[in-house]
C-alpha positions as CSV (number, residue, x, y, z in Angstrom):
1,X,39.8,-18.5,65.0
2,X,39.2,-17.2,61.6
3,X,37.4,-20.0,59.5
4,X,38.3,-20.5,55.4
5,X,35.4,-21.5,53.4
6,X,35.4,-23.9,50.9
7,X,33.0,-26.3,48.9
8,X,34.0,-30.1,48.8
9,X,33.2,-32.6,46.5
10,X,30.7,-34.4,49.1
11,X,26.9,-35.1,48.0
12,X,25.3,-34.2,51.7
13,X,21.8,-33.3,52.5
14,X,19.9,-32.3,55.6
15,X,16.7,-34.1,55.2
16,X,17.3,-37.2,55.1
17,X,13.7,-37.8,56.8
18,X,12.3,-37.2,52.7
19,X,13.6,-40.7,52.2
20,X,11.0,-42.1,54.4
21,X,8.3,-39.4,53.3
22,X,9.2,-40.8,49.6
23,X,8.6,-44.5,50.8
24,X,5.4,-43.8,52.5
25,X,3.9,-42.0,49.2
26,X,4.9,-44.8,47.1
27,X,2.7,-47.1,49.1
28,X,-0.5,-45.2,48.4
29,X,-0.1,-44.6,44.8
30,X,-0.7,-40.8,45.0
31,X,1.6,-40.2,42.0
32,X,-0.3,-42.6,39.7
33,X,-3.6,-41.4,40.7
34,X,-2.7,-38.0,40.1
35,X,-1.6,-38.8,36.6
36,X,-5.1,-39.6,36.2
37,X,-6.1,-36.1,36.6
38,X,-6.3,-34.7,32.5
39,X,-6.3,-30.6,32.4
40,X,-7.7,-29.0,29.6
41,X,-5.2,-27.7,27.5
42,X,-2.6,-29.8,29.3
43,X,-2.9,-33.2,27.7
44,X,0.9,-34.0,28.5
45,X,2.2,-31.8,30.9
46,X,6.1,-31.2,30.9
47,X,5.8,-31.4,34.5
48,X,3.2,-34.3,35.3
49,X,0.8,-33.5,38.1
50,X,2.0,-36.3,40.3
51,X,5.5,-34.7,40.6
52,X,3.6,-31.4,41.8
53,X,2.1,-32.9,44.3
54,X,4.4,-34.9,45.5
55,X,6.9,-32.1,45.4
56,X,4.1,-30.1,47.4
57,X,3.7,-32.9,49.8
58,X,7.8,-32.8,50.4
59,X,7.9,-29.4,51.0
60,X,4.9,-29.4,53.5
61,X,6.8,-32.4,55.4
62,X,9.7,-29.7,55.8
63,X,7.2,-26.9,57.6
64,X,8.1,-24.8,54.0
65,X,4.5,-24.0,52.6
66,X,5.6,-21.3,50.5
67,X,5.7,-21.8,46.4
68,X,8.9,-19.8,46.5
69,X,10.3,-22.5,48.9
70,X,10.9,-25.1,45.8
71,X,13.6,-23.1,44.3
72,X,16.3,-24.4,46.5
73,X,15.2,-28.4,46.1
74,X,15.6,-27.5,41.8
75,X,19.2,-28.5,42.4
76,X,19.1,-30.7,44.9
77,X,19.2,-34.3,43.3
78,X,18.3,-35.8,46.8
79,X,15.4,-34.3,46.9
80,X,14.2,-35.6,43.3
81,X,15.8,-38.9,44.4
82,X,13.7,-39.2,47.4
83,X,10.7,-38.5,46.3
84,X,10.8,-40.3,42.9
85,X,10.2,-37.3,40.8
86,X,10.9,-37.2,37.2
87,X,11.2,-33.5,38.0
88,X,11.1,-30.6,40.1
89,X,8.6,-28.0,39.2
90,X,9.6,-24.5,39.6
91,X,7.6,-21.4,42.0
92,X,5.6,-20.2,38.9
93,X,4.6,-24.1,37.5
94,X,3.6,-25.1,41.2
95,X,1.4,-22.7,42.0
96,X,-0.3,-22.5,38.4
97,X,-0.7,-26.3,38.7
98,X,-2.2,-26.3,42.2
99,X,-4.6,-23.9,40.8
100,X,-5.2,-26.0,38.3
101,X,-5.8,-29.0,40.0
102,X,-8.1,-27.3,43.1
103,X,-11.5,-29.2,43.1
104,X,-10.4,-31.6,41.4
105,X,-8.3,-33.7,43.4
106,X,-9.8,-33.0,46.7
107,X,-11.7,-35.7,47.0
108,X,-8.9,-38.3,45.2
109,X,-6.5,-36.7,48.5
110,X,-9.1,-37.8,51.2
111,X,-9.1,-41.3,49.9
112,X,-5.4,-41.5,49.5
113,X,-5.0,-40.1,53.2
114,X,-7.9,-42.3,55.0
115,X,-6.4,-46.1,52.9
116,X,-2.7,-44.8,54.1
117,X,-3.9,-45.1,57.6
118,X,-6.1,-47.6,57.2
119,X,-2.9,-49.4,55.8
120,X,0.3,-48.2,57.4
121,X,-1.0,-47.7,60.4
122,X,0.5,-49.3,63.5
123,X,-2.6,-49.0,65.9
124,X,-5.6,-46.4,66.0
125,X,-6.2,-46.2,69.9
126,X,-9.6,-46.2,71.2
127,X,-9.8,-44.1,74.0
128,X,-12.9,-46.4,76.1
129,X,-13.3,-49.7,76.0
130,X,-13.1,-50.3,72.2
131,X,-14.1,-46.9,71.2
132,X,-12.4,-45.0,68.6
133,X,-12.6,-41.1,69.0
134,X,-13.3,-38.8,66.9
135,X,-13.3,-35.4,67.3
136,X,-14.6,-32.7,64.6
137,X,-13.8,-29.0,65.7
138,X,-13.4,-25.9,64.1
139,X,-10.2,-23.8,64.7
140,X,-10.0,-20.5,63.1
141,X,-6.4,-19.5,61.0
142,X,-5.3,-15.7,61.3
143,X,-4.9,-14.1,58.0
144,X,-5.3,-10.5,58.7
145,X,-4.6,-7.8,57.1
146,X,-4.6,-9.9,53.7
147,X,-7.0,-10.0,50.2
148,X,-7.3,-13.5,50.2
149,X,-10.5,-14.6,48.7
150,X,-12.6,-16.1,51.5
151,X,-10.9,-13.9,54.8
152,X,-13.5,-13.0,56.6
153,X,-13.8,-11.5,60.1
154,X,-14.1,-15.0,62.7
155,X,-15.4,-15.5,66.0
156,X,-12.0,-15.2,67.4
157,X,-12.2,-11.5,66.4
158,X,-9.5,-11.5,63.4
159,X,-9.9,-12.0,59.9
160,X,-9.1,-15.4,58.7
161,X,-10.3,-18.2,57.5
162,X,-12.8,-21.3,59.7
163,X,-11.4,-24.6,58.5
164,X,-13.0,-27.5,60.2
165,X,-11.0,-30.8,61.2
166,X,-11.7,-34.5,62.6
167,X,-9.5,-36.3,64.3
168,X,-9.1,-39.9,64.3
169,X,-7.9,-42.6,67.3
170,X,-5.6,-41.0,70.3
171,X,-3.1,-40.7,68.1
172,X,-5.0,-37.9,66.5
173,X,-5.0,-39.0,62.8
174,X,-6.3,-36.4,60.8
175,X,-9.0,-38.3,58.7
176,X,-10.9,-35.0,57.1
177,X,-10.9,-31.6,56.6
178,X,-13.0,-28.6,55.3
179,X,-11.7,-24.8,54.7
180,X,-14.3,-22.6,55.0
181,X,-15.0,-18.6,55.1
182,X,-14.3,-17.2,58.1
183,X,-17.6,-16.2,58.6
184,X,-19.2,-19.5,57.9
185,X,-20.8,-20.7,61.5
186,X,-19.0,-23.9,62.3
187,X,-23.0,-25.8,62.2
188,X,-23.0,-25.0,58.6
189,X,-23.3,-27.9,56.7
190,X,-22.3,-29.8,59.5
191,X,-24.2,-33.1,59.3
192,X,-22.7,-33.8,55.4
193,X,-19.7,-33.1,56.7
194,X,-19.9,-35.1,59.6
195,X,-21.7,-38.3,57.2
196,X,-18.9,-38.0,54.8
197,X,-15.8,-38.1,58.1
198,X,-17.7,-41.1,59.1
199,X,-17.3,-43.0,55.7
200,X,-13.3,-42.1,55.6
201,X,-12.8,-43.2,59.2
202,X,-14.6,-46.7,58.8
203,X,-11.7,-47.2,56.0
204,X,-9.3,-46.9,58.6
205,X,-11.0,-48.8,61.9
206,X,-14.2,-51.3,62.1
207,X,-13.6,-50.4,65.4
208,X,-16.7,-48.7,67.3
209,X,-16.4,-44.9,66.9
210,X,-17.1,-42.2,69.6
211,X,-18.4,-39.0,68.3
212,X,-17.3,-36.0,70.2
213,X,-18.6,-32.4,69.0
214,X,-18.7,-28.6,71.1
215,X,-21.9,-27.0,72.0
216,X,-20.9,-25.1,68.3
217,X,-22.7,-28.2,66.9
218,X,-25.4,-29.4,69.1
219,X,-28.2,-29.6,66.4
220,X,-30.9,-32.5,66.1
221,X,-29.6,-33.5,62.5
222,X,-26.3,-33.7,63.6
223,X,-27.7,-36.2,66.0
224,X,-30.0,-38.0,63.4
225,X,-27.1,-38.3,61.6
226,X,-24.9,-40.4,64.6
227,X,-28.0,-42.5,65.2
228,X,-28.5,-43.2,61.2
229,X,-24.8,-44.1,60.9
230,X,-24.7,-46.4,64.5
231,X,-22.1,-44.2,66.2
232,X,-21.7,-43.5,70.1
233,X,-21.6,-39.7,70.3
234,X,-21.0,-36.9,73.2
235,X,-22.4,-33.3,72.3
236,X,-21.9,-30.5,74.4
237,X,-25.3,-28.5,74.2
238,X,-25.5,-24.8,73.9
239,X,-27.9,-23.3,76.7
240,X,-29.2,-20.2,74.5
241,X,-30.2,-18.5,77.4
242,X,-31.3,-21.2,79.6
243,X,-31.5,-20.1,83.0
244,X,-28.6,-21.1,85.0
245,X,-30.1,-20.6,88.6
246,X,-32.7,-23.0,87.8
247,X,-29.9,-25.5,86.1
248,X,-28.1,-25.1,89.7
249,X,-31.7,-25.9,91.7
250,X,-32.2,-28.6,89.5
251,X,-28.6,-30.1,90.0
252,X,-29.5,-29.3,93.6
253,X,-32.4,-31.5,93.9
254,X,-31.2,-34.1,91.2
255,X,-27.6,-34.4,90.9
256,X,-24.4,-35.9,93.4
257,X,-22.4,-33.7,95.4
258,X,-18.7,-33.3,95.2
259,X,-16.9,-30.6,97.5
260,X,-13.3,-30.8,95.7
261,X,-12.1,-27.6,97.6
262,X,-13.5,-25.3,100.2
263,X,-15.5,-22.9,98.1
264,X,-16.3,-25.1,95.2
265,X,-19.6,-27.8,94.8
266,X,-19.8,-29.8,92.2
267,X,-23.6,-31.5,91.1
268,X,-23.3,-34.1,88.4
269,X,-26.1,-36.0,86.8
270,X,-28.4,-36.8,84.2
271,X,-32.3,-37.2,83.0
272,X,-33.9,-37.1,79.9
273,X,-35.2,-34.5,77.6
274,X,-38.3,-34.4,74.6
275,X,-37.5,-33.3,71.4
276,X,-40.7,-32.5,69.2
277,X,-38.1,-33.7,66.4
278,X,-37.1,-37.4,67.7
279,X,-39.0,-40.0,68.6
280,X,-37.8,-40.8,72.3
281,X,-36.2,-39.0,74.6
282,X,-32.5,-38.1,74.6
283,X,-30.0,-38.7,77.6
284,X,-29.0,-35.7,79.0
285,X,-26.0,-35.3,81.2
286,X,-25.0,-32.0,83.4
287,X,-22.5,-30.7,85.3
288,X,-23.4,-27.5,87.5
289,X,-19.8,-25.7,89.4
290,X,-20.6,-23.3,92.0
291,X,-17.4,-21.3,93.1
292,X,-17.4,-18.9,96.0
293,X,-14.0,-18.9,97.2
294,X,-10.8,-18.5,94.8
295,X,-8.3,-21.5,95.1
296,X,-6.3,-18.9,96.6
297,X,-8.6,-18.8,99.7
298,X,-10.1,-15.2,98.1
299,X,-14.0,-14.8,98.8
300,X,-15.9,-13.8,95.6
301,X,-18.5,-11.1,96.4
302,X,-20.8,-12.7,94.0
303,X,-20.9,-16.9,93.5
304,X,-19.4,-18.1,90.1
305,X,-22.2,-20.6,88.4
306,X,-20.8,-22.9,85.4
307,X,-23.1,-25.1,84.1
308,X,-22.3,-27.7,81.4
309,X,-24.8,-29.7,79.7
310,X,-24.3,-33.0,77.2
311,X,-26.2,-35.2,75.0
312,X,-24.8,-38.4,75.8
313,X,-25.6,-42.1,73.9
314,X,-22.9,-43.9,75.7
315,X,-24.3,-46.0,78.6
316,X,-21.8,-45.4,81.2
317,X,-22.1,-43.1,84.1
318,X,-22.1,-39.2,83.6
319,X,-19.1,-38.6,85.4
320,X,-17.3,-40.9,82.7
321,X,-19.4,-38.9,80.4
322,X,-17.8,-35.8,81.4
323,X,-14.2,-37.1,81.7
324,X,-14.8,-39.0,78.1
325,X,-15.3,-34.6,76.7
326,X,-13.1,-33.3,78.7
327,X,-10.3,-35.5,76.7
328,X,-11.6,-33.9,73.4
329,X,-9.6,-30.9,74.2
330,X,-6.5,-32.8,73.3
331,X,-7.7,-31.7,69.3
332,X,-6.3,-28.3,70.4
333,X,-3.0,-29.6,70.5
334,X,-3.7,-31.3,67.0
335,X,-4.3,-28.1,65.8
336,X,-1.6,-26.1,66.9
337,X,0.3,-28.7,65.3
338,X,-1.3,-27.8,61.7
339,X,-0.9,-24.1,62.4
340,X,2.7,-24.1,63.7
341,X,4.2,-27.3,62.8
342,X,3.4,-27.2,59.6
343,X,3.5,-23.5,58.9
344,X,-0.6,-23.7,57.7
345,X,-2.0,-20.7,59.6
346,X,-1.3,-18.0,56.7
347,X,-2.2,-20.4,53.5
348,X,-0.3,-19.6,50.5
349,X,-2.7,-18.7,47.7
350,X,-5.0,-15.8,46.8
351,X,-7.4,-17.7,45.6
352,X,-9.9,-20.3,48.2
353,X,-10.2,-23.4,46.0
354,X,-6.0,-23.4,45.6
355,X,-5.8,-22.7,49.4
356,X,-8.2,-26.0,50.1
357,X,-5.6,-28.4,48.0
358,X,-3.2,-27.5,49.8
359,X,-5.2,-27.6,53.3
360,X,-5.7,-31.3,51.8
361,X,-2.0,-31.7,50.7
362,X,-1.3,-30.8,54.4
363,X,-3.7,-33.3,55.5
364,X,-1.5,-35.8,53.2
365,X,2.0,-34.2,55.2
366,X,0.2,-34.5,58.9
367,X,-0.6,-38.2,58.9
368,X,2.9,-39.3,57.1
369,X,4.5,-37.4,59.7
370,X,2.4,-38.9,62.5
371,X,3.1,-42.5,60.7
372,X,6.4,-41.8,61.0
373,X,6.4,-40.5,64.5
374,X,4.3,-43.4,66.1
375,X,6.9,-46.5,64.4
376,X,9.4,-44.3,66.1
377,X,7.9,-45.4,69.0
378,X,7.2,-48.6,68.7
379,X,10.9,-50.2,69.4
380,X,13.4,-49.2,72.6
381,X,16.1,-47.8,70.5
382,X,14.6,-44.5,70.2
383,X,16.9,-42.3,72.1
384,X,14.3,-40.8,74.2
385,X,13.9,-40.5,78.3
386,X,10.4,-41.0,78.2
387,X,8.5,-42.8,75.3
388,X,4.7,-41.1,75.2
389,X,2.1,-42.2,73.7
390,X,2.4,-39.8,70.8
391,X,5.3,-37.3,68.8
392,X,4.6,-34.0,67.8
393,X,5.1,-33.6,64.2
394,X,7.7,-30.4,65.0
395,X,9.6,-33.1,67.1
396,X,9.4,-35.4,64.2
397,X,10.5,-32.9,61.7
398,X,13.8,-32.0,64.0
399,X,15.0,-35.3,64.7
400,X,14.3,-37.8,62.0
401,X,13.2,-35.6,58.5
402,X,16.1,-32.7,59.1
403,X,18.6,-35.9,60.3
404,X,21.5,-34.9,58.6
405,X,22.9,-37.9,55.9
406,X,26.0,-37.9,53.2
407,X,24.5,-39.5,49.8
408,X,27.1,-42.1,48.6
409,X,27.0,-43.4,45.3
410,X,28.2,-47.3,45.0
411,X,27.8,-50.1,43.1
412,X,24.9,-48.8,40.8
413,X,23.4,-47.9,44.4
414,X,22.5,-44.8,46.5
415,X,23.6,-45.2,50.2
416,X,22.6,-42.8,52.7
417,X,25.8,-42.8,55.8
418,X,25.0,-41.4,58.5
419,X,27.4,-40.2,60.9
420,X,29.4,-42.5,63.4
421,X,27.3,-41.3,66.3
422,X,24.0,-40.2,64.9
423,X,21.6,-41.3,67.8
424,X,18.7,-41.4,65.9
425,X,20.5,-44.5,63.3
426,X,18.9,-47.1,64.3
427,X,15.3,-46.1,64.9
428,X,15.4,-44.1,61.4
429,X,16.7,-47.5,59.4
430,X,13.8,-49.6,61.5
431,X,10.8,-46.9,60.4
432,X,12.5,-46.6,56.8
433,X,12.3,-50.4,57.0
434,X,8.8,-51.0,57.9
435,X,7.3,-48.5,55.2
436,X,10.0,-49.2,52.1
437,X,8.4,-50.5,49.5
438,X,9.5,-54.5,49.3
C-alpha cells in the first residue's frame, strides 16, 4: 500500500508528560526565583532567565540535553503552553544564558530541588527501622576524545569528568550533586560536601538518616563529620596494604563461620579499633571469603581471600551491617539512570562551570521524573503486571511524558484528549491531579 501524505488541521503533540513536568515547577517557584538572578549588562532580558531554565529543565525531562535540541519546541505552542513560558529561547540564547547564569544559581537549584521533595513527595523510604539512606558515590562520565575544560584521565581509565552524587530514601532521590575534574580523588573535599548533603536532606526527612560511603571515602573527618551532625553511618574501609592472611587468622580466631557452598567459608565479625585522632574506639566490622573451589565444582590451585572491612555506628549485628552496604549498590542503578536516561554522560558545554548548571538542572529533571514515577504508583489503575517499589525514569519518559495527546481548544480552555484506549488515562489525569496547582 502506497501511503499519501498530508498535514491536517489538528493541534497534536507527543509529550503530553510536559504538562505534568510544567505543574510540578510551578509548585516550587523556580521561574520566580530565577527572575531574581540580575546579569550585568542584562537588566531586562528579552528572554527572562526563568524561561531558560525552565525550557532547559523541559528538554532534560525529554532525555534531549543538547542546546540544538530547542529548535524544534520554537514552534511548538504546547510546549510554551506547558511549561508557562513567555518564550522559547533559541540554541544560541540558551547556551549564552546558561553560561551566564553558571555559579550563580547553583546553589538557588539545590534548594529548589531538596523543598520539591521535601513537599511533593509521597514517601522517602527508610531502608532499617526508621533509617533514611543515603548514599554519596562518585561515578565517573566518559568524555573522551573531547577539549572540554575539566576532562581529565579518571580511575576508570578514560577521560571524563568525576561527578559525585547522594542519594536520598529507597526511592533514590537525588538530594545533591558535585561535578568535578576527572582527576579530582573522590575524598577531595569530601567532608564539606558530605556537611552540606546533610543540611539538604534534613529539608526533606526528620527522619534518622543512614550514611553509606565506599572505602573511596573512609577518612577520620568524614567520620567527625557523621558524629558532629548525629547521623548513623556505614564506611567501607580501605586496607592500604593490610595484610590479608593475618585478616583471615584473625576472622579465624574471632569471627562465625558460614560454609554457603563446598569450597567457600565465610568469617563475619567485629571488634574495635584506636584511632590517635578520636577519642574512643570505633566499631569495626569484617567479613573475610575464602574460596577454593569454583561454584562450578572447579578447584583453584591457589585459595581466593576477600576481605571486607567497615566502620559501623549502627548497633545491630554485623551481618545486618553487611547486608545494610551491600544494598548501597542499588546507587549504580541511580546512576545509570543520569547517564543514559537522561542523556548526561557527554555534558553539553565546553566550558566546567556551564556543564555544572546543567549537572544541577538535571538534578531538577531526575527528581520530577521520580515524583512523577512514584504517584504512578501509588493507585491500581496503573496498567502494569507487577507494581515495584520504584520506575525508572526511561520507563517514565516512554509511557507518561512521550504519551501521545491532541490539544483541543474550547470554551476559552485548553483540553488535552487522549485517545479512546490510551491505557495510561487514568493514572496520567490522577498524577496530573495531585501536583496541579489548585
Amino acid at each position: 500500500m502506497r501511503f499519501q501524505i498530508v498535514q491536517g488541521d489538528e493541534s497534536l503533540t507527543s509529550h503530553s508528560g510536559l504538562a505534568l513536568v510544567g505543574a510540578i515547577l510551578e509548585r516550587t517557584g523556580l521561574r520566580e526565583r530565577c527572575q531574581e538572578i540580575k546579569l550585568p549588562g542584562h537588566p531586562v532580558p528579552i528572554v527572562s532567565n526563568g524561561d531558560v531554565v525552565t525550557a532547559m529543565i523541559g528538554l532534560l525531562c525529554l532525555g534531549k540535553p543538547d542546546f540544538d535540541a530547542i529548535e524544534p519546541f520554537r514552534d511548538d505552542p504546547f510546549f510554551t503552553r506547558a511549561l508557562d513560558l513567555d518564550a522559547v529561547p533559541s540554541s544560541p540564547t540558551l547556551r549564552q544564558r546558561l553560561g551566564q547564569l553558571a555559579g550563580g544559581a547553583d546553589e538557588l537549584l539545590r534548594e529548589v530541588s531538596a523543598a520539591m521533595i521535601g513537599a511533593l513527595a509521597s514517601a522517602v523510604t527508610p531502608v532499617y527501622r526508621d533509617m533514611v539512606p543515603l548514599d554519596i558515590d562518585v561515578f565517573p562520565f566518559d568524555n573522551s576524545n573531547t577539549s572540554k575544560e575539566g576532562v581529565r584521565w579518571t580511575y576508570k581509565r578514560f577521560d571524563g569528568y568525576a561527578p559525585i552524587f547522594a542519594y536520598l530514601g529507597s526511592e533514590g532521590y537525588l538530594v545533591d550533586l558535585e561535578l568535578r575534574s576527572g582527576s579530582t580523588h573522590p575524598s577531595q573535599e569530601g567532608p564539606a560536601f558530605l556537611r552540606r548533603t546533610l543540611h539538604l536532606s534534613r529539608q526533606v526527612t526528620s527522619a534518622p538518616l543512614l550514611v553509606r560511603l565506599d572505602s573511596a571515602h573512609d577518612s577520620i573527618d568524614t567520620i567527625q563529620v557523621c558524629r558532629e551532625e548525629g547521623v548513623v553511618y556505614i564506611i567501607k574501609r580501605n586496607l592500604r596494604g593490610e595484610d590479608t592472611q593475618e585478616w583471615l587468622q584473625e576472622a579465624q580466631s574471632r569471627g562465625h563461620r558460614e560454609e554457603p557452598r563446598p569450597g567457600k567459608v565465610v568469617w563475619t565479625g567485629e571488634g574495635t579499633m584506636h584511632r590517635s585522632e578520636m577519642d574512643e574506639p570505633l566499631r569495626l566490622v569484617f567479613q573475610v571469603t575464602e574460596r577454593t573451589m569454583m561454584p562450578t565444582g572447579q578447584a583453584l590451585l591457589y585459595p581466593d581471600l576477600r576481605v571486607d572491612t567497615f566502620w559501623a555506628s549502627i548497633p545491630d549485628p554485623s551481618e545486618k551491617v553487611i547486608d545494610l552496604y551491600q544494598d548501597h549498590a542499588t546507587s549504580e542503578q541511580f546512576h545509570s539512570e543520569v547517564k543514559s536516561d537522561l542523556d548526561l554522560e557527554r555534558l553539553p558545554s565546553g566550558k566546567f562551570a556551564t556543564n555544572q548548571l546543567i549537572l544541577l538542572l538535571g538534578m531538577v529533571a531526575y527528581n520530577v521524573l521520580r515524583l512523577i514515577g512514584q504517584e504512578s504508583l501509588r493507585d491500581a489503575d496503573v496498567p502494569l503486571r507487577k507494581h515495584g517499589k520504584r520506575r525508572r525514569l526511561r520507563s517514565v519518559m516512554q509511557d507518561i511524558v512521550y504519551l501521545a495527546c491532541r490539544v483541543v481548544r474550547h470554551a476559552r480552555r485548553l483540553h488535552l484528549s487522549f485517545g479512546r484506549h490510551c491505557p495510561w488515562l487514568k493514572t496520567w489525569r490522577r498524577v496530573y491531579l495531585r501536583f496541579a496547582p489548585p
